[in-house]
C-alpha positions as CSV (number, residue, x, y, z in Angstrom):
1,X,59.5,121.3,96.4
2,X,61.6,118.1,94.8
3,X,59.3,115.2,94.2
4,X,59.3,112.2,96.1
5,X,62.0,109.6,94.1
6,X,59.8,106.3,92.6
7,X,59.9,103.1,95.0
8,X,62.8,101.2,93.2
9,X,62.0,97.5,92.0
10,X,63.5,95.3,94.6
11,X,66.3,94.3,92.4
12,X,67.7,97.7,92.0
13,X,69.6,99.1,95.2
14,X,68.4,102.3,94.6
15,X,66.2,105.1,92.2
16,X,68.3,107.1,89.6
17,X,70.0,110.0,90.9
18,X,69.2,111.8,88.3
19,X,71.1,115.1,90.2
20,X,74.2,113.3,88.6
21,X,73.0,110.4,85.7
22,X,70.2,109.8,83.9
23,X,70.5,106.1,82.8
24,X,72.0,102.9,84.2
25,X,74.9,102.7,81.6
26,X,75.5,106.7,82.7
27,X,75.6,105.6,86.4
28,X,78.3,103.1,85.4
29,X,79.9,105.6,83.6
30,X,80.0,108.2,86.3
31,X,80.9,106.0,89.2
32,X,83.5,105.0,87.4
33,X,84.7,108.2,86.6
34,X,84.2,109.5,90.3
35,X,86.0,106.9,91.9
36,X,88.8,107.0,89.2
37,X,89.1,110.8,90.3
38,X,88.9,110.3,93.5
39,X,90.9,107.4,94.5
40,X,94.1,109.6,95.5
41,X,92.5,111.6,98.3
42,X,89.6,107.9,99.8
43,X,91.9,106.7,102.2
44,X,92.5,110.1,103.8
45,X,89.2,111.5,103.6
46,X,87.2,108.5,104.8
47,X,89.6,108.3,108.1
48,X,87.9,111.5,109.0
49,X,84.8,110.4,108.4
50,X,84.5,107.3,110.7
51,X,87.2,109.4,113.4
52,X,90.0,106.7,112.5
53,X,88.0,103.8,113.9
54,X,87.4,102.7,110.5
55,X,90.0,99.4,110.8
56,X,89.0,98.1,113.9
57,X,85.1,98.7,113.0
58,X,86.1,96.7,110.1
59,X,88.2,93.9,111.6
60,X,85.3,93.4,114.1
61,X,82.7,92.7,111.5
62,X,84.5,90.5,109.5
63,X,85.2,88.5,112.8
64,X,81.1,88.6,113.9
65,X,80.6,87.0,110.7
66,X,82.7,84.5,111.3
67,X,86.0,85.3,109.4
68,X,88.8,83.0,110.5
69,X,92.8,82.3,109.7
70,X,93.1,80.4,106.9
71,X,90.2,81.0,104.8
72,X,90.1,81.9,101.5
73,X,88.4,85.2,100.9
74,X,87.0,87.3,98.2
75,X,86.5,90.7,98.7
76,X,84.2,93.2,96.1
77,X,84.2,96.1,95.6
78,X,87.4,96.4,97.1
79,X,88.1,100.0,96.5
80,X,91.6,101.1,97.9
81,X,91.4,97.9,100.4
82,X,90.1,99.2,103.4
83,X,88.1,95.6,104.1
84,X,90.6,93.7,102.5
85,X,93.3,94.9,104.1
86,X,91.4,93.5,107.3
87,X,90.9,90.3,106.0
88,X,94.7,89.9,105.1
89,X,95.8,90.1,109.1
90,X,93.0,87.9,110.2
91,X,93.6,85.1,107.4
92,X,96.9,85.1,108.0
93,X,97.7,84.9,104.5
94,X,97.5,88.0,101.8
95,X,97.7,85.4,99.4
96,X,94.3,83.8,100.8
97,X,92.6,87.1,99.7
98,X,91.2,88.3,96.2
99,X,90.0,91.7,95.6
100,X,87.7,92.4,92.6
101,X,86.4,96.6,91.9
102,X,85.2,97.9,88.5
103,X,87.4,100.6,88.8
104,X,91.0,101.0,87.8
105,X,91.7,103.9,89.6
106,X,90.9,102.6,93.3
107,X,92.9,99.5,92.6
108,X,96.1,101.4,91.3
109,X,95.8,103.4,94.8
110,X,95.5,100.5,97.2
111,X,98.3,99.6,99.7
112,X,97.5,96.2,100.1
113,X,100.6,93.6,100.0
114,X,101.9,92.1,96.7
115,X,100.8,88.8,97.7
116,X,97.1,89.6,97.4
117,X,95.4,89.1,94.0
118,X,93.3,92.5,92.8
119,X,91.0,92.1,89.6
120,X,88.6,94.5,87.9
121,X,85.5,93.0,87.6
122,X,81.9,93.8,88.6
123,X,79.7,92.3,91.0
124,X,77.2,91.1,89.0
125,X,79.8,89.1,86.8
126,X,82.4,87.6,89.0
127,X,85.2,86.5,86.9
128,X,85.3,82.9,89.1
129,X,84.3,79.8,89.0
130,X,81.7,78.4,90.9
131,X,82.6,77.3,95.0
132,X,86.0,78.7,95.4
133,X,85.7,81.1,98.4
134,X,84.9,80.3,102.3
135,X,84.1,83.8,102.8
136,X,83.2,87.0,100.9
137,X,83.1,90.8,102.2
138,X,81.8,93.8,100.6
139,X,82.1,97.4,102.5
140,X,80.0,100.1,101.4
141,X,79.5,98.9,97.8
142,X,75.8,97.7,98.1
143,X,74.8,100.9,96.9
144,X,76.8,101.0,93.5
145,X,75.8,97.8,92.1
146,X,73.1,97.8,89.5
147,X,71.0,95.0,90.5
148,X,71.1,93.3,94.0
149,X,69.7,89.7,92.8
150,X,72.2,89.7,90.2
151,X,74.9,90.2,92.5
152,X,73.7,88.0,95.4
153,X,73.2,85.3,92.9
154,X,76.7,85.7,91.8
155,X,78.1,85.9,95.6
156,X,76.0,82.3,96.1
157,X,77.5,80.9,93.3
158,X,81.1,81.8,94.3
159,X,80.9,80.8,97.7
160,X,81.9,77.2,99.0
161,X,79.1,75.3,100.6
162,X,78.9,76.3,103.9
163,X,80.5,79.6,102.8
164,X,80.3,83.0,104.6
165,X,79.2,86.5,103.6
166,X,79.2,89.7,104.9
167,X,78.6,92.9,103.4
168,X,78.7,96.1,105.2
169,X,76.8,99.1,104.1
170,X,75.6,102.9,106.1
171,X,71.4,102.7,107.2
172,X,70.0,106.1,107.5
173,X,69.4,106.7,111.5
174,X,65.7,105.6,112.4
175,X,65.2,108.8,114.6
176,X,64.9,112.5,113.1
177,X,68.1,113.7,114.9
178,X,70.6,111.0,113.9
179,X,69.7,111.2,110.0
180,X,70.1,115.2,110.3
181,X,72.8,115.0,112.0
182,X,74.6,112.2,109.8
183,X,73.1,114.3,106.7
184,X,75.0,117.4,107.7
185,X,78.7,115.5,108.3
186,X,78.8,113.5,105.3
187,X,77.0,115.9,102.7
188,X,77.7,119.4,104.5
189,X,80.7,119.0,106.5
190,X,83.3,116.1,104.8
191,X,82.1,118.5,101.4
192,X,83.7,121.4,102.8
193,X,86.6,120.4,104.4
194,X,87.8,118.3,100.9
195,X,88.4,121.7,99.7
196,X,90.9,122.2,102.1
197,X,92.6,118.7,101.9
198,X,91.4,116.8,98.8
199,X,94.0,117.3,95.3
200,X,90.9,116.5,93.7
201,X,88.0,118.3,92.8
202,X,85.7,115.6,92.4
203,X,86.1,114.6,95.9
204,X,83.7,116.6,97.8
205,X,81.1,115.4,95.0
206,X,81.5,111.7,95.7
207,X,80.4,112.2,99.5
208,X,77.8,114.0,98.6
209,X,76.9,111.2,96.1
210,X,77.5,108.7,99.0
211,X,74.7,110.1,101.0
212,X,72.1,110.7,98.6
213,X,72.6,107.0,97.5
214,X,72.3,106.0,101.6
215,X,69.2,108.1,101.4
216,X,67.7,106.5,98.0
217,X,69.0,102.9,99.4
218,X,66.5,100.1,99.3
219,X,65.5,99.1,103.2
220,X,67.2,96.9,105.0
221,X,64.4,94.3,105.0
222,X,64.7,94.5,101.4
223,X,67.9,93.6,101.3
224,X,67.3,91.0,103.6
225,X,64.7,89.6,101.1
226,X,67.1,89.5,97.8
227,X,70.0,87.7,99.8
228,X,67.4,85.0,101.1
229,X,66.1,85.0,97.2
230,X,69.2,84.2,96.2
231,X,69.3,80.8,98.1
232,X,71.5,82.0,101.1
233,X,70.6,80.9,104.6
234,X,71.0,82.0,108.3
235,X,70.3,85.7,106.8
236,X,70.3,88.6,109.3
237,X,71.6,92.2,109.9
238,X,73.7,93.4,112.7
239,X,73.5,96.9,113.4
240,X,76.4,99.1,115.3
241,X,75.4,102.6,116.3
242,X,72.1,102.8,114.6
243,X,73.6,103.1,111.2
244,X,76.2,100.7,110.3
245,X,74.1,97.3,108.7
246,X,76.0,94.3,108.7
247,X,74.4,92.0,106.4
248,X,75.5,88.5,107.4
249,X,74.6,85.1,105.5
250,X,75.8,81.4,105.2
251,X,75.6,79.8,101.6
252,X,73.7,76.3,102.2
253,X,75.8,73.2,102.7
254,X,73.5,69.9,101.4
255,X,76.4,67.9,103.1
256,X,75.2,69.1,106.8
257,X,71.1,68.3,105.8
């Protein structure tokens, strides 16, 4: 029988996964190797996952948090541009949008116009100064970062007074059946049917990797507790279908007090 993975601190999103790294500069290293690898065959692979519903899921979670046309927008994590690409029709503006991903490889495959500004960067070192976005998205990146106060601290600091976040991110189901059941898809099924599709080998690895890290993930009300620690306000979580968090939060405006 496996032993129970240690409680992480609260700053850490998750335990090692020592099935794949041993360290914290290893994790970096792998992920960034992994998503480098994979970046060819996300877009295609993660449509079958969320049953090509993935954009308007999206669209309508960046408009519950209160998205709006002309806002200026950072998006992390920002992968191939799945969010971002979102945020771009309901801005108005490509140029309003910044995306910012540690890895190379997911930034060279996005499709996202040539008006929008990509940088590689981390979350936990934003390479911006201080109050220059109205609104900032992550999707499904929670999990990869190394230390959520570090982060939050950094998405705080970014933000505009009065400035929006909202960061999606996959909750195991709270009922027996729905985390079986979403257990087998992403780390039995997607798996298996990347050998069929994916020009990469590494990408029936990566979902496997994407569920044991939902699995290992901190609790919601964790979460919840390091974005209110980093001096955010109006914190809460919206939930869609049992498992899809959105973690929604206002950075404090001492104008309105």
């Amino acid at each position: 029988m496996t032993p129970p993975r240690p409680t992480p601190p609260v700053h850490a999103p998750h335990a090692p996964l020592t099935d794949y790294y041993q360290t914290e500069q290893e994790r970096q290293a792998y992920l960034r190797r992994m998503f480098d690898n994979t970046a060819a065959d996300y877009d295609h692979i993660e449509a079958i996952f969320a049953w090509g519903s993935g954009s308007r899921y999206r669209r309508a979670a960046l408009i519950r948090a209160g998205l709006k046309a002309g806002m200026k927008v950072l998006d992390v994590g920002v992968g191939t541009g799945l969010v971002a690409a979102q945020a771009c029709l309901l801005t108005g503006d490509a140029a309003l949008v910044t995306g910012v991903d540690p890895s190379p490889g997911m930034l060279a495959s996005s499709r996202l116009p040539e008006t929008m500004a990509l940088i590689e960067g981390r979350a936990e070192s934003l390479p911006f100064p201080d109050n220059q976005f109205d609104f900032l998205s992550m999707g499904y990146a929670l999990r990869h970062i190394s230390d959520l106060g570090v982060a939050f601290a950094e998405f705080e600091r970014v933000l505009k007074p009065g400035g929006r976040l909202c960061l999606l991110e996959i909750t195991p189901a709270q009922n027996r059946f729905g985390r079986w059941l979403l257990k087998t898809y992403m780390r039995g099924v997607l798996p298996f049917l990347t050998r069929f599709i994916s020009r990469q080998k590494d990408t029936a690895t990566i979902w496997r990797y994407h569920w044991d890290s939902i699995e290992a993930c901190v609790s919601p009300e964790q979460v919840l507790a390091a974005l209110s620690a980093a001096r955010l306000t109006q914190v809460k979580r919206h939930l869609e279908l049992g498992v899809f968090s959105e973690y929604q939060a206002i950075k404090a405006d001492p104008a309105s007090t």
